[in-house]
N, C-alpha and C positions, 0 to 999 in steps of 0.2 A: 190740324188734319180734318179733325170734325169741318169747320168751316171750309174747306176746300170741296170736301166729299160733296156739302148741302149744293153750292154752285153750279159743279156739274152734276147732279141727279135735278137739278133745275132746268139746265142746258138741256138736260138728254127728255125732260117730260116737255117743254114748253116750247124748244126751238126746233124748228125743220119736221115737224110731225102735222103739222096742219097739211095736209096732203089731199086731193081732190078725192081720191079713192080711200078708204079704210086701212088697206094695207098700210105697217110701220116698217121703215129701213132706215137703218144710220150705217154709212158706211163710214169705216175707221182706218184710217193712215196710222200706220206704224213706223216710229225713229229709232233708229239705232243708233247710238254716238260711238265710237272711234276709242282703243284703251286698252290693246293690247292685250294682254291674257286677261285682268278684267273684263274684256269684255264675253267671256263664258258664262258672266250671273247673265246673261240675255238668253240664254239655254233658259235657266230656272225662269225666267218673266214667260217662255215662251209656256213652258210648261202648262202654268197656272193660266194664262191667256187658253189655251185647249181644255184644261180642266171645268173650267167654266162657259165652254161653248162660243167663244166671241168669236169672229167671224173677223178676221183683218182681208181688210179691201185695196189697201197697197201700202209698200215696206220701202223704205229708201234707207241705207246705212253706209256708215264709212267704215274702213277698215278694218277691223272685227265684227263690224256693226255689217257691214256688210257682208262679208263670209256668212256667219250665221242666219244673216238676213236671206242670201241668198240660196242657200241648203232650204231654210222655211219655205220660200218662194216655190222653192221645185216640187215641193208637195210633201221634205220630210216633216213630222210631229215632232213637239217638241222631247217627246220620250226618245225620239229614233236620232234626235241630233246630240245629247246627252249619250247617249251607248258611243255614237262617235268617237265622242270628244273623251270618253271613260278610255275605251281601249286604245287611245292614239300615241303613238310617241313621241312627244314632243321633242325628244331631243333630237331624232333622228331627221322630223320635220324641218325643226331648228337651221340645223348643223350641218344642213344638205349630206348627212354621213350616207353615204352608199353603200350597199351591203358588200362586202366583199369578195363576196363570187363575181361582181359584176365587172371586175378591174381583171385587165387584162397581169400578168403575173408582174411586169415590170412595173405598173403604177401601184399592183400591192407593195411593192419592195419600197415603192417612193413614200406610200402612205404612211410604212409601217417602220421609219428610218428618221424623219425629219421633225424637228417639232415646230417647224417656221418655215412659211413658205412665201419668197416674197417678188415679184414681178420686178422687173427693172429694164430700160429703155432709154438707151444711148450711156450706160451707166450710171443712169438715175434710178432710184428706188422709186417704184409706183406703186401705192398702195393699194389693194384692191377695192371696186367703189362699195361692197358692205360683203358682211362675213359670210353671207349663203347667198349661190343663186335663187334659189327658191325652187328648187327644181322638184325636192323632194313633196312640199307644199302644193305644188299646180299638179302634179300625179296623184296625190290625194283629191285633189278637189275635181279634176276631170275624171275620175272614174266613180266619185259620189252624184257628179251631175251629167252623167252617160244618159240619161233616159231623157234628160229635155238638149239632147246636144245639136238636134234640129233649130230648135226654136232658136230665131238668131232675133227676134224684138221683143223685149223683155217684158213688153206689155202682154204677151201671149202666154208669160207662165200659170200656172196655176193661181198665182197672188200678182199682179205686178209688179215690177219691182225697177229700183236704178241705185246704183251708186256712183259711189264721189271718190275722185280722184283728183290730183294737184300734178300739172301741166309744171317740171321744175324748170322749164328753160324760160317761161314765162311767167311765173309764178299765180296762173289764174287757176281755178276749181272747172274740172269738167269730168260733168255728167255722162257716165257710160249707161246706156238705157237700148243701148243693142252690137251685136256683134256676140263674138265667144264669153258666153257668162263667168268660165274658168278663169280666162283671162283676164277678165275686167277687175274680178275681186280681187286676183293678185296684184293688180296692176293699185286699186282701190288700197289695200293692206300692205304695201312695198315700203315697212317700216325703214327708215332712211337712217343705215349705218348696219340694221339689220340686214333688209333681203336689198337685191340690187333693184335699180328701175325697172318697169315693163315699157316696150314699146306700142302703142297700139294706134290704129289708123296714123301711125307717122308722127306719133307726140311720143315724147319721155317721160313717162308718168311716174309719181312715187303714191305717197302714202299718203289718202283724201283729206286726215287730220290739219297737217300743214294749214289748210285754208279754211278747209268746212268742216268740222268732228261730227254736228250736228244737223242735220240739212232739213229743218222742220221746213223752211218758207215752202222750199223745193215738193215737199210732200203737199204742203196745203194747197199749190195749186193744182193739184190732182184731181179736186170737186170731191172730197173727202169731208164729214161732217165735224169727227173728231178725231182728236190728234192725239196716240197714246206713247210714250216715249222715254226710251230707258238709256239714264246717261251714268256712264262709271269713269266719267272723268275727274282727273284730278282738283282735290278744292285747294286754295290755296296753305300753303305751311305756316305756321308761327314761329318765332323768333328761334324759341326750344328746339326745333326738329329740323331749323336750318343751320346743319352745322360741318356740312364740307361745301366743296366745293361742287360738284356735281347737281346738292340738292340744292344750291343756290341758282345755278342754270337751267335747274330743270322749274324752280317759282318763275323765273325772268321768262322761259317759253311759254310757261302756262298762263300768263296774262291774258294775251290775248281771247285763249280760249273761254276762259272762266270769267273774263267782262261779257262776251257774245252771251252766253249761258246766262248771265244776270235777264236776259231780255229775253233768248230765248224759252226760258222756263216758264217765264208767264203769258208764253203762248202755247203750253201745251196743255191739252186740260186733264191727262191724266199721266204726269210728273212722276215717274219713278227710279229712286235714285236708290242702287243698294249701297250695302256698309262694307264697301274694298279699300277704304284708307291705308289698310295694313296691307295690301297686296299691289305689287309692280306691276308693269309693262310685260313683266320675263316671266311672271308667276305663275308658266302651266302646272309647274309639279303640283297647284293648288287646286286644278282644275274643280275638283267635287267641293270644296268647300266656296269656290267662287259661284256656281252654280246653285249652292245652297242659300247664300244671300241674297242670289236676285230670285230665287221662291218666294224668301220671307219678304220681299219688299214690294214684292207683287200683289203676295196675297193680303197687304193692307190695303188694297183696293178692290177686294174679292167681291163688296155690297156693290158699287159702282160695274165693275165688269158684269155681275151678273142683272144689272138695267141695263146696259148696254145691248146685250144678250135678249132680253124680252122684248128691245125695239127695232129690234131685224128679225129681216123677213127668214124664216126659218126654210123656206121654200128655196133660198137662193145662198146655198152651202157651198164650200170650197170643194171642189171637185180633184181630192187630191188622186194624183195615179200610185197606181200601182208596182210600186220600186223592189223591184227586185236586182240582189246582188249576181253582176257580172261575172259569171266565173270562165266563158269562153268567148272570144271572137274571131272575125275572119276579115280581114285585111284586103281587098278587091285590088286598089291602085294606092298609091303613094305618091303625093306632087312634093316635093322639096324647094324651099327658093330659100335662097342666102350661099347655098356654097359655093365655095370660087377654088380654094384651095384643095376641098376632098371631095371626090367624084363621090358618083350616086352610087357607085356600085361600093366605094369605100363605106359608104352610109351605111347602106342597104345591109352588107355584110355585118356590119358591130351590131344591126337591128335583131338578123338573126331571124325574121319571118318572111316565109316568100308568100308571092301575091295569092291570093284565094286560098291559101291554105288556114285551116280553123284551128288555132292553138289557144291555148288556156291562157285570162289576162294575166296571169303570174309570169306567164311567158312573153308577152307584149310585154309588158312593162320590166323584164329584165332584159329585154332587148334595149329599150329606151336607157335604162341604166348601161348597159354596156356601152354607149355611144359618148354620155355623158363623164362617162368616169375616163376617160382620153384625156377627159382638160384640153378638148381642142378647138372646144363649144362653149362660147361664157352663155350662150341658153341654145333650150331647143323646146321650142312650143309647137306644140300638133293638135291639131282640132277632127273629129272623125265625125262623119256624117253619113247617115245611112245610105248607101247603094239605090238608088232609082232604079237601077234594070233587075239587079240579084239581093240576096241574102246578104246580110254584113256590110260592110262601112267603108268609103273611101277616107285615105289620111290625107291630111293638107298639113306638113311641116316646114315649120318656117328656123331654120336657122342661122347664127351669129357666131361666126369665128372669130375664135382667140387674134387678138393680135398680138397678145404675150405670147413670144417664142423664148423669151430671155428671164433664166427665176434664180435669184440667190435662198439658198438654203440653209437652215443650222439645225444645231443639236448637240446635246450633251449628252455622258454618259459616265458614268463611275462602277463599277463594280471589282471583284478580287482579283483579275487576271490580268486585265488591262490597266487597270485603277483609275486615273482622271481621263476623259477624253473631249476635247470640244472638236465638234464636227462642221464644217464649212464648204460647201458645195457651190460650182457653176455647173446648170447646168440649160443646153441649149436646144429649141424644136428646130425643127425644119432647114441642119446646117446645110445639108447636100442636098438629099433631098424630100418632099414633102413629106414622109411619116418616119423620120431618123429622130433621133434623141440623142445627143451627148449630153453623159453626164461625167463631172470630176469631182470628186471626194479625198477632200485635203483633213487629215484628223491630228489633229495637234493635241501633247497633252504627254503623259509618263514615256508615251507607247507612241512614237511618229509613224502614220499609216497614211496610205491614198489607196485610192480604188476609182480606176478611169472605166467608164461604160460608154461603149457606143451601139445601137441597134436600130434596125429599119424594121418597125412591123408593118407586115403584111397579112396581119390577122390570121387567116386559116390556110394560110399559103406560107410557103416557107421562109421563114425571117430569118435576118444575117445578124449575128453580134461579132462584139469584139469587147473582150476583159481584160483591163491587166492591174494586177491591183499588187501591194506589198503588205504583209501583213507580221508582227515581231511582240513580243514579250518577253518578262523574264520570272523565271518562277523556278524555285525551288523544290526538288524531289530530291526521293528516295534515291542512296546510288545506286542500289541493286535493280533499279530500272534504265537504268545506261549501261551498268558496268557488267563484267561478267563475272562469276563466282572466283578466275584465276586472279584477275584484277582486284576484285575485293581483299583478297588475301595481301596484294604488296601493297594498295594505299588504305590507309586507316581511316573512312570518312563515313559517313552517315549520311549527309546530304550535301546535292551540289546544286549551286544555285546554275541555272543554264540561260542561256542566252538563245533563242528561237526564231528565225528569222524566214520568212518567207513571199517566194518573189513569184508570180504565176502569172503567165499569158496565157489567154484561149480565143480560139477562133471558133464560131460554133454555128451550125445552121438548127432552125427552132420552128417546130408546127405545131400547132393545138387542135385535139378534137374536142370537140365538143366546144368548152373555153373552160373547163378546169383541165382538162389531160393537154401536158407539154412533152413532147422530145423531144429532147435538145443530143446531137451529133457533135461532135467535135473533134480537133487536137489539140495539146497543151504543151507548152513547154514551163517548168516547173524548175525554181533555184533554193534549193533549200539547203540551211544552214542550224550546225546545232553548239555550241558553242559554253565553254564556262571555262571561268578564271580561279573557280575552285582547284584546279590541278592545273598546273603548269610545267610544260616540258624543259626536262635539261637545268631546271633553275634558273630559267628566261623567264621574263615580265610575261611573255605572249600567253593570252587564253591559247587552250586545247579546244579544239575542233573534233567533236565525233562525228560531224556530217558536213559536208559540205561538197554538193554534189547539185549535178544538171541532169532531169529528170524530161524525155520527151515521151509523149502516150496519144492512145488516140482514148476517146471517152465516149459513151451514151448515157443518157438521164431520161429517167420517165418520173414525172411525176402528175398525181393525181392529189387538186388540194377542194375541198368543199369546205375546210373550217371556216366559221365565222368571223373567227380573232387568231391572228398569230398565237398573242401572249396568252390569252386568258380564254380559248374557244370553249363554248357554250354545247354548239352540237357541230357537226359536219365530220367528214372522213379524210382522213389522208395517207396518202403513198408515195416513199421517194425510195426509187432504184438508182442504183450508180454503177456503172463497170469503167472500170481504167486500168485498161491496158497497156503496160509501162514496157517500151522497143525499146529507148536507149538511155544510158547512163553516162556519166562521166566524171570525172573529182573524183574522190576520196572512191568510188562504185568505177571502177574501172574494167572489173572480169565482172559487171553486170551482164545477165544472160537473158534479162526479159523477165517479167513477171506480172500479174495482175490480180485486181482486188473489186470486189464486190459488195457491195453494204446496200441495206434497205430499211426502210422506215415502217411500220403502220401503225396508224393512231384512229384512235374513235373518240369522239364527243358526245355525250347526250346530258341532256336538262330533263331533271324530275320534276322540274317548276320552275318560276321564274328567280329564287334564288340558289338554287341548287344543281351540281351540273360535277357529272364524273367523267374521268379524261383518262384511257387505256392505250398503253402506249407498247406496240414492240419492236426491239433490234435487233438486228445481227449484221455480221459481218465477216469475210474466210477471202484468205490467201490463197493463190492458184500459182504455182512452179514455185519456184525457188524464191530462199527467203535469205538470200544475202544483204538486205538492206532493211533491217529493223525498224529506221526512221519513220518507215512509211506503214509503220504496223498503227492496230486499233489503240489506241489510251483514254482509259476509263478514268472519272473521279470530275468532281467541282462542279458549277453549277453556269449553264449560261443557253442563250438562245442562238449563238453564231461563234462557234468554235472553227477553226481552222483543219484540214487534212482530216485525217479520223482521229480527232480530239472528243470524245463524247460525255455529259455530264454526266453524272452519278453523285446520288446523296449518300452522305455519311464516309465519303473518304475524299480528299483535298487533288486538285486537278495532277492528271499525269500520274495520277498511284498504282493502276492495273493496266498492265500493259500485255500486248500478246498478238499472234498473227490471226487469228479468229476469236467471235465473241458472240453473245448471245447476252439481253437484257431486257426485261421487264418492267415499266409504272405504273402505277396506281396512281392519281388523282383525284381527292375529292374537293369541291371547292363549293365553299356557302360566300354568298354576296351578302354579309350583313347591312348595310347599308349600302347607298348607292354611290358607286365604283370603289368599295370597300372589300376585303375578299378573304378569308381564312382560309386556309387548306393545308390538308396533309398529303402527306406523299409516301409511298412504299416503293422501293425498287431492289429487284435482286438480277444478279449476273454469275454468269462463267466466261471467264476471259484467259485463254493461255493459249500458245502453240495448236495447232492442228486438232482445234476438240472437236470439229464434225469428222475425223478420223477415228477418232478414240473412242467416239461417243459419248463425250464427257458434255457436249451441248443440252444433254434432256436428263441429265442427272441432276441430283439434289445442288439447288446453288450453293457455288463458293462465297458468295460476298451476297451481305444484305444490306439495306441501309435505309434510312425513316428521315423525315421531315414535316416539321409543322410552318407554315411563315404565316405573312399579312402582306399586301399585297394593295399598292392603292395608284385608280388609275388617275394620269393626270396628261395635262395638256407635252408633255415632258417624254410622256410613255409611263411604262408602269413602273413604280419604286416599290421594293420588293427589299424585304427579309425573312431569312429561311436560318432556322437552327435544323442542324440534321445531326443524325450519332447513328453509328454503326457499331452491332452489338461484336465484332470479330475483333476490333481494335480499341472497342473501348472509349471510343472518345468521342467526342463532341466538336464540331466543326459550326461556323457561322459563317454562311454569305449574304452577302450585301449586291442590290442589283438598283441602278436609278436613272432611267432614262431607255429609250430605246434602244436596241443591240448593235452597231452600226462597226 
């Protein structure tokens, strides 16, 4: 080290200072190399580099090397690009995860159903070309580099700057040194299997690594004195720590790079290599500790940087601007080019902003979210440039239609009521016509079920569905929730195991205000059947039938949803109304005279912190005319997130236990994320559930039934796996459910 230091503190007294004039200047080229979440210790170099005054006169980097090179470039510190990279989410960056307000209700139901989702064409499976568009990624980085979003030649930023990017149809390195800065770095950082390609002036670019990781030559022709350069690339493995398969392909990739690096190090004169041996490609969760490596490796050059520092002109300082965060803008025009299949006003609409109107960028950019989360767009890049005539910004978007109309889906699921279920979906875009969906849900497993969906949205204009789905289990209750007290008396039973089967069409019209608030309109015809082989008539084989009746109604639904998570919401609000109006019966309901039912939901979210978060929940539900058909009464008990009819959980007593024509119910929620997607929580809920209690007024009196639960709770690519012990202090006992997979 010593000997390295002496050479250039030699370089820097004895070379390129003989100058006509007295004034001293060394201008210094900055490298970035290419490394994935590694490369964050270039945060820490940058730091130490401003701590010391050095003055960098032009940055060239590849793929991480360039992101943060290119944040530098625009005038952030390296303090201000560290807060960045402190608060960011990487997973959501990652994982392209869209917030879920921004999904129209049908792709939440898709998001929050399937664990696999997979493209296919001519009935070939086609893999997707990597696991995130990068969509979430280029929305971070265009509204951190909104203030040079003019500047279209990179030479003009505050530092100059270029990076490297890999041409994959032709496999050569090109230099993006003008155009959209956003774009280039993604296009530069398009880790290949991670984010997908960028297109840009008409090439398919990935990730700069591929060819260049390191682009010293690139920089030294700049007219640059010295070359200060920080690599976190991989060193080769030993025998010991090659020991799958994986890490044997990834020494076989890295040859290449780490022979280039034998040469290129000893062209850099100030070589700073931090200690990330222990950290990946994937290794944001590490962020502050990778950051803290490249301080410490920086600052073994703290004596050199700070001569560097005393042979520039102090007079000729980076003239960083003035960045201030975006919290409003105004939208003048919008040019679109790429779409063929969805008109501009389709566009326009899932945007969500009209022209010259000034909305908050949380609102831009959950417009852009709502567009993207359609799946109808494998990208949508927009560039914004300040208004020549007025205030605010013209957009230029450029977008890429899916040509996947055709996706196979799966999923599994286990829990107490259904038990096994593997889930198997077709499901089809644009069968009729442009914004239709057909979906079919085939669920094989204890419990044979499908669920067919067809719908045309039409965003804020009125959409048509069509459901018909069959839904059945078998589950064992109490008799005295079937039987009547006369009946009790001539058979001697305790429990009957029932047989539950249920057959529903609906036809519905659907409009959204706002895009949480839905109405959905409809009629139903409904086939339900109730069934057990516990009692048999006449001393015949044949099960007994307590239901089995044709049910037509007409229906309204309002619902209001802003949670963040189905299963596990954090914060947001929600409201579901239901009214169904039941005109005619038939089977076994033959002097049916009409009747209708009413049920509503409300739920609150909120987080005390980032792992702490309480979830308030309440029900009810009341019968209107007559109540000749019992079947279609409320039933309380067991635990789940998609129960059929008014089936509703309840902790501390086993599904189907409280049964009644009206009801009223309560939860509590607390839930601690001990670790990450790890989850403890308890539950408190109490109810009154019997006959006509808004009659009675037994609704607001002291509850009948209470019931307690503690589980764990762990999220996975699967959906959430979930166990819950509950007990109920009326009966005594202890109940355990089991939930694994998404609720479908």
């Amino acid at each position: 080290m010593k000997y390295a230091l002496a050479i250039i503190l030699y370089f820097i007294c004895v070379s390129g200072f003989a100058q006509e004039t007295d004034k001293k200047d060394i201008k210094v080229g900055l490298v970035l190399s290419g490394g994935g979440a590694k490369g964050l210790a270039h945060v820490g170099v940058l730091k130490v580099i401003d701590s010391l005054g050095v003055r960098i006169d032009y940055i060239g980097g590849t793929s991480m090397g360039a992101i943060i090179g290119a944040l530098y470039a625009s005038g952030y510190s390296g303090k201000q690009i560290e807060a960045i990279f402190k608060n960011a989410n990487f997973d959501d960056i990652l994982n392209d995860n869209l917030p879920r307000a921004s999904k129209t209700f049908y792709e939440r139901e898709n998001s929050e159903k399937y664990a696999i989702v997979l493209p296919f064409d001519n009935f070939k499976i086609k893999l997707p070309s990597a696991l995130s568009r990068g969509q979430n990624a280029y929305g971070m980085l265009s509204r951190l580099l909104l203030h040079v979003n003019d500047i279209e030649d990179f030479n003009d930023l505050p530092i100059p700057f270029f990076c490297v990017a890999t041409n994959i149809e032709t496999g050569k390195a090109v230099i993006l040194d003008k155009g959209n800065l956003a774009q280039s770095i993604m296009a530069s950082g398009a880790f290949p299997s991670l984010f997908q390609p960028v297109i840009v002036n008409d090439q398919l670019l990935v990730d700069g690594g591929v060819v260049n990781n390191y682009p010293i030559d690139e920089v030294k022709q700049k007219g640059v004195d010295i070359i200060v350069g920080a690599d976190v690339q991989d060193s080769l493995a030993t025998r010991k720590e090659l020991t799958s398969a994986p890490e044997i392909l990834l020494q076989i990739n890295n040859y290449r790079t780490i022979n280039d690096m034998r040469l290129k190090s000893k062209k850099t004169d100030v070589y700073i290599k931090p200690e990330v041996k222990d950290f990946t490609v994937v290794s944001f969760d590490s962020s502050e500790q990778l950051m803290k490596q490249g301080h410490i490796a920086a600052l073994k050059y703290a004596e050199v940087f700070k001569e560097i520092h005393s042979n520039q002109d102090q007079t000729n300082t980076i003239k960083r601007p003035e960045i201030k965060r975006v919290d409003s803008i105004k939208i003048n025009s919008v040019t679109l080019k790429g779409n063929k299949n969805y008109t501009r006003s389709y566009v326009l609409g899932k945007l969500k902003f009209k022209a010259r109107e000034k909305v908050s960028y949380d609102h831009f950019y959950k417009g852009v979210n709502n567009l993207v989360a359609t799946n109808n767009f494998d990208n949508f890049l927009y560039h914004l440039e300040s208004s020549k005539s007025e205030e605010g910004y013209d957009m230029y978007a450029s977008l890429e239609e899916s040509s996947k109309t055709m996706f196979f889906k799966l999923g599994v699921h286990f829990d107490d009521l259904y038990k096994s279920s593997a889930l198997i979906n077709f499901t089809k875009k644009r069968t009729f016509t442009k914004n239709d969906v057909l979906s079919f849900d085939l669920i094989l497993g204890d419990n044979v079920r499908y669920n067919l969906e067809y719908y045309v949205d039409r965003g804020f204009y009125w959409s048509v569905g069509f459901k018909s789905r069959f839904d059945g289990f078998n589950q064992n209750v109490a008799a005295n929730t079937i039987l009547t007290s006369e009946e009790l008396a001539l058979i001697n039973v305790n429990k009957l195991s029932l047989e539950i089967g249920d057959f529903t069409n609906q036809l519905y019209l659907q409009t959204l205000f706002r895009k949480d608030f839905a109405l959905t309109l409809g009629a139903e015809h409904k086939h339900l059947t109730i069934a057990s082989e516990t009692i048999v008539a006449n001393n015949s084989n044949e099960e007994t039938f307590f239901e089995k009746s044709d049910y037509l109604s007409l229906f309204g639904k309002l619902k209001f949803d802003t949670y963040d998570d189905k299963y596990l919401p954090k914060k947001g609000f929600l409201f579901e109304g239901d009214l169904h109006s039941y005109l005619y019966a038939s089977g076994l309901n033959k002097d049916f005279s009409g009747t209708s039912i009413a049920k509503a939901t409300i739920g609150y979210s909120q987080d005390f912190s980032t792992k702490f978060t309480a979830n308030l929940t309440a029900q009810g539900g009341f019968r209107i005319g007559e109540d000749l058909s019992p079947y279609l009464n409320f039933s309380l008990g067991g635990y789940g997130a998609q129960l059929i009819n008014n089936y509703t959980p309840f902790f501390g007593y086993d599904f189907l236990s409280l049964t009644g024509n009206s009801f009223v119910k309560s939860t509590l929620t607390l839930d601690y994320e001990f670790f990450k997607n790890n989850h403890i929580n308890i539950a408190a809920n109490i109810a009154n559930v019997e006959d006509n209690i808004f009659e009675t007024g037994e609704w607001f009196s002291e509850p009948d039934y209470t019931g307690y639960a503690i589980g764990y709770a762990l999220e996975t690519l699967l959906g959430p796996i979930e166990a819950k012990y509950t007990w109920s202090p009326e009966i005594k006992k202890s109940i355990w459910f089991f939930s694994l997979g998404f609720w479908f």
